[in-house]
C-alpha positions in Angstrom: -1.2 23.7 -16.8 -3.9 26.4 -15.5 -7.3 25.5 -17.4 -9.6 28.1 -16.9 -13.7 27.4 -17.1 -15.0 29.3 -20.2 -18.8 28.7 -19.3 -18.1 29.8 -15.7 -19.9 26.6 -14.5 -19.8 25.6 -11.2 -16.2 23.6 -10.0 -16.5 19.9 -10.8 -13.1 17.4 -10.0 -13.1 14.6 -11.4 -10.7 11.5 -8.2 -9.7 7.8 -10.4 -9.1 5.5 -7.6 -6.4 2.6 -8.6 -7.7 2.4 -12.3 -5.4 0.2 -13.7 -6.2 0.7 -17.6 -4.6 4.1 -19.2 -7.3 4.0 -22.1 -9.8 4.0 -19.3 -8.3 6.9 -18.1 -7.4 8.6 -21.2 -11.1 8.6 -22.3 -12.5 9.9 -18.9 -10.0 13.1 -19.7 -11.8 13.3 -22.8 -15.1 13.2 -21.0 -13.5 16.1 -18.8 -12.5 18.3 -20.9 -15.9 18.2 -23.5 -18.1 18.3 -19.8 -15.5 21.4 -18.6 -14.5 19.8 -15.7 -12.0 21.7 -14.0 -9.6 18.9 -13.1 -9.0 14.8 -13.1 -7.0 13.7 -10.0 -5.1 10.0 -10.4 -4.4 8.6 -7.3 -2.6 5.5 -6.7 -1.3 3.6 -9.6 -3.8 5.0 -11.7 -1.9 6.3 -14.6 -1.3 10.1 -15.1 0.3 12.1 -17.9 2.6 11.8 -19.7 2.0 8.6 -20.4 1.8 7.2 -24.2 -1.7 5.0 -23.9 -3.4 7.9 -22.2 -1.9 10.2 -24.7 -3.2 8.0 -27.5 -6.9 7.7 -25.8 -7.5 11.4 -24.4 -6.5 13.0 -28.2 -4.8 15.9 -26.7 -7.4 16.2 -23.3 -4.4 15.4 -21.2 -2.8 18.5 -22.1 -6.1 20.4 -22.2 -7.6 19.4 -18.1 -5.5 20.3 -15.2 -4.4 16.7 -13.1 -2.5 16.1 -10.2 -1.5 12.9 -8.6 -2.3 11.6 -4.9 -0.9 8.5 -3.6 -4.0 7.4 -2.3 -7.8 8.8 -3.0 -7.9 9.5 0.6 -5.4 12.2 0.9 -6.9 13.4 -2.5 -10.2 13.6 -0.5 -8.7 15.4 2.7 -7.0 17.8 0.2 -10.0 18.8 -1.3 -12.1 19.4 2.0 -9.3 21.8 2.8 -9.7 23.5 -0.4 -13.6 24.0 0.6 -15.2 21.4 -1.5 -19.1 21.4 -0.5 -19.9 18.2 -1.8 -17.5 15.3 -2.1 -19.2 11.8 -3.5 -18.2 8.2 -4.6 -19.3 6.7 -7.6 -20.4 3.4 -6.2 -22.5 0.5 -6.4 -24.7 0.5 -3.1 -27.2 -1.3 -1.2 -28.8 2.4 -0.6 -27.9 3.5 -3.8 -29.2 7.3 -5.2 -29.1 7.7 -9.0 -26.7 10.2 -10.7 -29.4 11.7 -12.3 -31.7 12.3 -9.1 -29.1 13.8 -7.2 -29.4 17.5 -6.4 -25.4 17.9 -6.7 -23.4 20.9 -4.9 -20.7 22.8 -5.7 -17.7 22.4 -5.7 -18.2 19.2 -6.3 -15.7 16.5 -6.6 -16.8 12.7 -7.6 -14.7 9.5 -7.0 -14.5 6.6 -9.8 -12.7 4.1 -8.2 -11.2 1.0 -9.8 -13.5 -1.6 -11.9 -12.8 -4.9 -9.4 -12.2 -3.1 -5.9 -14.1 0.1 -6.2 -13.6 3.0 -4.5 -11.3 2.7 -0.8 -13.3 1.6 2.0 -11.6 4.4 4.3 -12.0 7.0 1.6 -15.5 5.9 1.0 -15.9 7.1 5.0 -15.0 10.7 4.2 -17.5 10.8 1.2 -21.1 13.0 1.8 -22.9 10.4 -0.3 -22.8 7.8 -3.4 -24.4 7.7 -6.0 -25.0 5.3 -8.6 -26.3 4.1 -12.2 -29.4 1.3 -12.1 -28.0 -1.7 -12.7 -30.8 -3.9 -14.2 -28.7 -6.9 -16.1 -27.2 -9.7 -14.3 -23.4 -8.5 -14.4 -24.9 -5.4 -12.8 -21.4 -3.7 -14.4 -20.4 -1.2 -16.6 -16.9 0.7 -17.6 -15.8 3.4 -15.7 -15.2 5.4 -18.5 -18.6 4.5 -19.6 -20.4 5.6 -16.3 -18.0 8.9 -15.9 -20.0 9.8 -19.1 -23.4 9.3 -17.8 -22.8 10.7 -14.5 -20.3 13.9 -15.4 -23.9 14.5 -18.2 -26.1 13.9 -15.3 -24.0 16.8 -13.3 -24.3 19.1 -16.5 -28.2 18.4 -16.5 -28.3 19.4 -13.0 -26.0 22.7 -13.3 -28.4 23.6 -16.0 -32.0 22.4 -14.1 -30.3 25.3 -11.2 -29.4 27.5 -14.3 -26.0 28.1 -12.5 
């Protein structure tokens, strides 16, 4: 599948560490495609097309957004640097956090949900340039991935347009 970027916009890849649910990942290739991200990586046992429950969530965005499939998010990371990737960044929760919609992003950029109970790999997280974060202000201090792709893949879209890229 070779998905080209209409808008021209600026390379974004989307890395899922370990998710475990395929409706979370189903609805983050939904968020891809409508943001024109230019590809969702799965790595680990996080599910990848075909796969029926993605299918059913993503409404035809997993045959729409280019994927490939890692075994683990830090060969995905490695792979990327070698493809030139300027800016590589976890999605994290973080004693030092920056918030999503603060950062001044680079591209290409590729950003790194990881999985809802572990997070993102402690080695991979190593390789990263940064994290970045949403406030967490309530006491579970936790939202879905799916949930924050949205609010950070926006956030990226806000800043490609702020740099009128």
């Amino acid at each position: 599948m070779n998905r080209e970027n209409k808008n021209c916009a600026p390379k974004v890849v989307i890395v899922l560490d370990r998710l475990r649910s395929a409706f979370n990942t189903g609805n983050i290739f939904r968020i891809a495609e409508a943001t024109t991200a230019t590809e969702v990586i799965c790595c680990g046992y996080t599910p990848h097309p075909p796969h029926p429950k993605l299918a059913k969530t993503a409404m035809g965005s997993d045959e729409m957004v280019n994927f490939r499939h890692f075994e683990t998010s830090l060969e995905a990371v490695n792979q990327l640097r070698t493809e030139g990737f300027e800016q590589i960044l976890a999605v994290e929760n973080s004693a030092d956090p920056c918030c999503a919609w603060d950062y001044d992003y680079q591209y290409p950029l590729a950003l790194i949900f990881g999985n809802e109970a572990l997070g993102v790999n402690e080695e991979t997280l190593k390789k990263c340039d940064g994290i970045v974060s949403l406030p967490m202000l309530g006491e579970k201090a936790s939202v879905n991935v799916g949930n924050c792709a949205a609010v950070v893949l926006y956030s990226v879209l806000k800043n490609i347009q702020n740099k009128k890229i």
